[in-house]
Every structure is written in structure tokens, then in C-alpha cells.
C-alpha positions as CSV (number, residue, x, y, z in Angstrom):
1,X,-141.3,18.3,-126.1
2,X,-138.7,16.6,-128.6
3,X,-137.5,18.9,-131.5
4,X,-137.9,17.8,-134.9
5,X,-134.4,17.5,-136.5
6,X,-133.0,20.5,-138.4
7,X,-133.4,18.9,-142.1
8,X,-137.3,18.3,-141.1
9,X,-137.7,21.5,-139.8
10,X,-136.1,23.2,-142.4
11,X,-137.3,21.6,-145.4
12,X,-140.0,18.9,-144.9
13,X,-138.5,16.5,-146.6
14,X,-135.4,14.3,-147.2
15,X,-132.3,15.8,-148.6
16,X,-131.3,15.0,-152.2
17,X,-134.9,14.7,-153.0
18,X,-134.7,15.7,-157.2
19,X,-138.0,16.3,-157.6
20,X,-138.8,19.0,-154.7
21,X,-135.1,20.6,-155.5
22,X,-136.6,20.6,-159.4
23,X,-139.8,22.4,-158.5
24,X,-137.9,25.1,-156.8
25,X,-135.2,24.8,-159.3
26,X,-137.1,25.1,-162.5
27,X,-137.7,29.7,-161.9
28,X,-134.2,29.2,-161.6
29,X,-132.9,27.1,-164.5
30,X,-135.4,29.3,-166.9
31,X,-133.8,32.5,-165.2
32,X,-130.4,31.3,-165.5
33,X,-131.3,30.1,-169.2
34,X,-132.2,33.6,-170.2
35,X,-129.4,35.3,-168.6
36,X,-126.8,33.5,-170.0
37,X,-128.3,33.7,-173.7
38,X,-129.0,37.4,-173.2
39,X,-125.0,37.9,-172.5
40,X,-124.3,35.6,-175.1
41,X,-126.8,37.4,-177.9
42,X,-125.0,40.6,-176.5
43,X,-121.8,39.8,-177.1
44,X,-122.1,38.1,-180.6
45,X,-124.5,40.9,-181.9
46,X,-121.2,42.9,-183.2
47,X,-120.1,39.7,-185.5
48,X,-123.6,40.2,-187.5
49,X,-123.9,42.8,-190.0
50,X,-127.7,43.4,-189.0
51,X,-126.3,45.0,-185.8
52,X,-123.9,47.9,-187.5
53,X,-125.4,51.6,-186.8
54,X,-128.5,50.1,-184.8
55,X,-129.1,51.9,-181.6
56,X,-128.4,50.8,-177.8
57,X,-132.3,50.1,-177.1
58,X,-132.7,48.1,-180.4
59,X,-129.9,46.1,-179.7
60,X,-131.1,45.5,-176.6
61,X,-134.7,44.3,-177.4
62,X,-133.4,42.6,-180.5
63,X,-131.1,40.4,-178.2
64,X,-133.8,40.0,-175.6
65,X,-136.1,38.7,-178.2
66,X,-133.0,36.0,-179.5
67,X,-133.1,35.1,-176.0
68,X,-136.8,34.2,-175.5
69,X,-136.3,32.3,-178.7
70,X,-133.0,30.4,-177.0
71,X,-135.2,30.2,-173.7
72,X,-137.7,28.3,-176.0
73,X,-135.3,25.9,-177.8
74,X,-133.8,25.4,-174.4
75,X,-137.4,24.3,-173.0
76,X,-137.5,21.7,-176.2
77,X,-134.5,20.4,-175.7
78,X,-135.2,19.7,-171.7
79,X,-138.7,18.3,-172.5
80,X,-136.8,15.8,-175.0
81,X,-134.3,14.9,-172.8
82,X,-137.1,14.2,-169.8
83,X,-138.6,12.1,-172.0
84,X,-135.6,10.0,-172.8
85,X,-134.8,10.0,-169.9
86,X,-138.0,9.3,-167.7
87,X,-137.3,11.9,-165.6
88,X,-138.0,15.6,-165.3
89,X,-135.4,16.2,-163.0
90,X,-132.6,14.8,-164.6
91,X,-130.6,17.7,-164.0
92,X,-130.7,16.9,-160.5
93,X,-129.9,13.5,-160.2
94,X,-126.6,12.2,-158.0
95,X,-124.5,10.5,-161.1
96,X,-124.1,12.8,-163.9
97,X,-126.9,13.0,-166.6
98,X,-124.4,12.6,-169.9
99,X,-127.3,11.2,-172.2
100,X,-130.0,13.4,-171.4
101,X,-127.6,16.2,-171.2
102,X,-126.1,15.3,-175.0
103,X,-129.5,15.0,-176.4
104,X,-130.2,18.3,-174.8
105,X,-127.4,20.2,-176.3
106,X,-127.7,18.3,-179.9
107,X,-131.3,19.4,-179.9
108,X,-129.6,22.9,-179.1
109,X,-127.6,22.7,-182.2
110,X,-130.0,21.2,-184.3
111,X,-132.8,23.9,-183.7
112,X,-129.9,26.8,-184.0
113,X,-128.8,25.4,-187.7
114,X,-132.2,24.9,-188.5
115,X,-132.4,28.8,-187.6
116,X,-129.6,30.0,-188.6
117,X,-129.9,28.4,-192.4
118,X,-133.7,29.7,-192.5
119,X,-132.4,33.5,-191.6
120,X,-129.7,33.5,-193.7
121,X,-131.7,32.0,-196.7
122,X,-134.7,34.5,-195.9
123,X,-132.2,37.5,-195.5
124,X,-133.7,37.9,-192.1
125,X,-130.3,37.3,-191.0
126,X,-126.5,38.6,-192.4
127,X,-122.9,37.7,-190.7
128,X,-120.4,40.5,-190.9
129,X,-116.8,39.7,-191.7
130,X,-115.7,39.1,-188.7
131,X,-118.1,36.2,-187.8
132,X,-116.2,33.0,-188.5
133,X,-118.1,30.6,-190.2
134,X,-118.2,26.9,-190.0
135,X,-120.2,25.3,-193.3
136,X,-121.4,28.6,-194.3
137,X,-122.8,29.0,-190.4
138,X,-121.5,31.5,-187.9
139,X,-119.4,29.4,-185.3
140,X,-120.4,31.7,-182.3
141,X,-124.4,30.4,-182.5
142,X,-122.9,26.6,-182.8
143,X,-120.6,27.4,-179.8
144,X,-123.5,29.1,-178.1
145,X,-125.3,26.1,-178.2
146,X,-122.7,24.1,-176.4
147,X,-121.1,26.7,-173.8
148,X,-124.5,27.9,-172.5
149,X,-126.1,24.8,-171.8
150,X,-122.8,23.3,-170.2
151,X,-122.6,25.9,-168.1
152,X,-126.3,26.6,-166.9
153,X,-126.2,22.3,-166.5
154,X,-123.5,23.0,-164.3
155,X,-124.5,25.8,-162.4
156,X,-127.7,24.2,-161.5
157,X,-125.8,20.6,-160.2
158,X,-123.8,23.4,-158.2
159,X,-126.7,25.2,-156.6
160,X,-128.1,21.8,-155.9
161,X,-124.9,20.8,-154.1
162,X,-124.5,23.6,-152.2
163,X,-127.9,23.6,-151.1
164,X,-127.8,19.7,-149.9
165,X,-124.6,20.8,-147.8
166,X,-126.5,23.4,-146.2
167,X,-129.3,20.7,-145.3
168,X,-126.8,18.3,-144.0
């Protein structure tokens, strides 16, 4: 009896295929999306005045609950990009996806000045002294919403990559 080649065997399907790396991808990528937020919301709580004499466990939850919200405008900005793009997977693709990718992060950065003018205007929201600002906004949440994407957008090409070696 012939054996099947490994890359059959293993996977059941040709390598590089986008949209069967994007279905196992896309726990991942939403995973990865939350993480990176949650560090992020962590780490710029301090720069917010909302945030001085709260305790550990609401400072958790509060920054969890940012980073559902980034999880969300993450999910937007994807969904826009797909459509522009034609292509759920664009993420995945062999040449790199700068205008889906752009459109992603300026929908980012729209949605977070939307936000961020709304919760400062409501009072829902205060920046503390140390929180540089950039036209009255805090410049961490604009940074936020071009170092987090970058870097998930990366890490998932990476995973990709090193996953197509492995099936080589």
C-alpha cells in the first residue's frame, strides 16, 4: 500500500491554503486581540485619573471590560477591511495586506477618538497629569490603536509562517 504524502496526511489540504489557516486562525487572532489590549488597558490605567485609589480586582475587571470593547472595535475594523478587500482572510495572504491592514488600523483610531471624546465629554472618562495628550486626547489610546494591531497583524503572518514551514 502507497502512503499518502506527509502534508496530506497531516492536514488534508494544500499548504498556504488562507482560508483553512483563517478558520483555525480566527480563536487565535480574537485571543491574541484580547491579550494584547488587556496588557495595554493594564498598563495605561495609571495615566487616567479614574484609576487613582481603585482596588486590584476593579482595575482588573475595568481593563478587561476596555478590552472586550477593543476586542469589538477590532472585529469592525477586520469586517471593514474584508470587505474592501474581498477577502476574509486577508491577514493570511502571501504579499503583505497594507490596504486592508491601513483601513483596519484607521478604523482603530477612528472608533478610539470617537470614544475617547464621548468619555471625556460625558465625564465617564478623566486623564491624570501624566497622560500626554495629543488635541486634547490621551496619546497612549491613539498609540494603542497602532502598536496593537501591528503587532497582533504580525504575530498572526508569523504563526502562519511557521506553521507552512512545518507542513513543508
Amino acid at each position: 500500500m502507497a502512503e499518502a504524502p506527509i502534508q496530506a496526511e497531516r492536514t488534508g489540504r494544500p499548504a498556504g491554503d488562507a482560508a483553512a489557516d483563517g478558520r483555525r486562525s480566527l480563536p487565535y487572532f480574537a485571543a491574541l486581540t484580547l491579550g494584547l489590549h488587556y496588557m495595554w488597558e493594564l498598563g495605561q490605567a495609571r495615566l487616567y485619573r479614574n484609576f487613582e485609589g481603585v482596588s486590584f480586582m476593579r482595575h482588573a475587571f475595568t481593563c478587561f471590560r476596555a478590552s472586550l470593547g477593543d476586542v469589538l472595535i477590532a472585529g469592525i475594523g477586520y469586517l471593514l477591511a474584508a470587505l474592501l478587500s474581498r477577502d476574509l482572510w486577508w491577514p493570511l495572504k502571501d504579499k503583505w495586506p497594507w490596504t486592508p491592514a491601513a483601513l483596519w488600523l484607521a478604523t482603530g483610531e477612528a472608533i478610539t477618538i470617537a470614544v475617547e471624546r464621548w468619555a471625556l465629554g460625558s465625564g465617564a472618562s478623566t486623564y491624570g497629569r501624566s497622560m500626554p495628550t495629543v488635541l486634547g486626547l490621551g496619546l497612549s489610546p491613539l498609540l494603542q490603536w497602532l502598536i496593537v494591531p501591528a503587532v497582533t497583524l504580525l504575530l498572526i503572518r508569523r504563526a502562519r509562517y511557521v506553521r507552512l514551514r512545518r507542513e513543508i
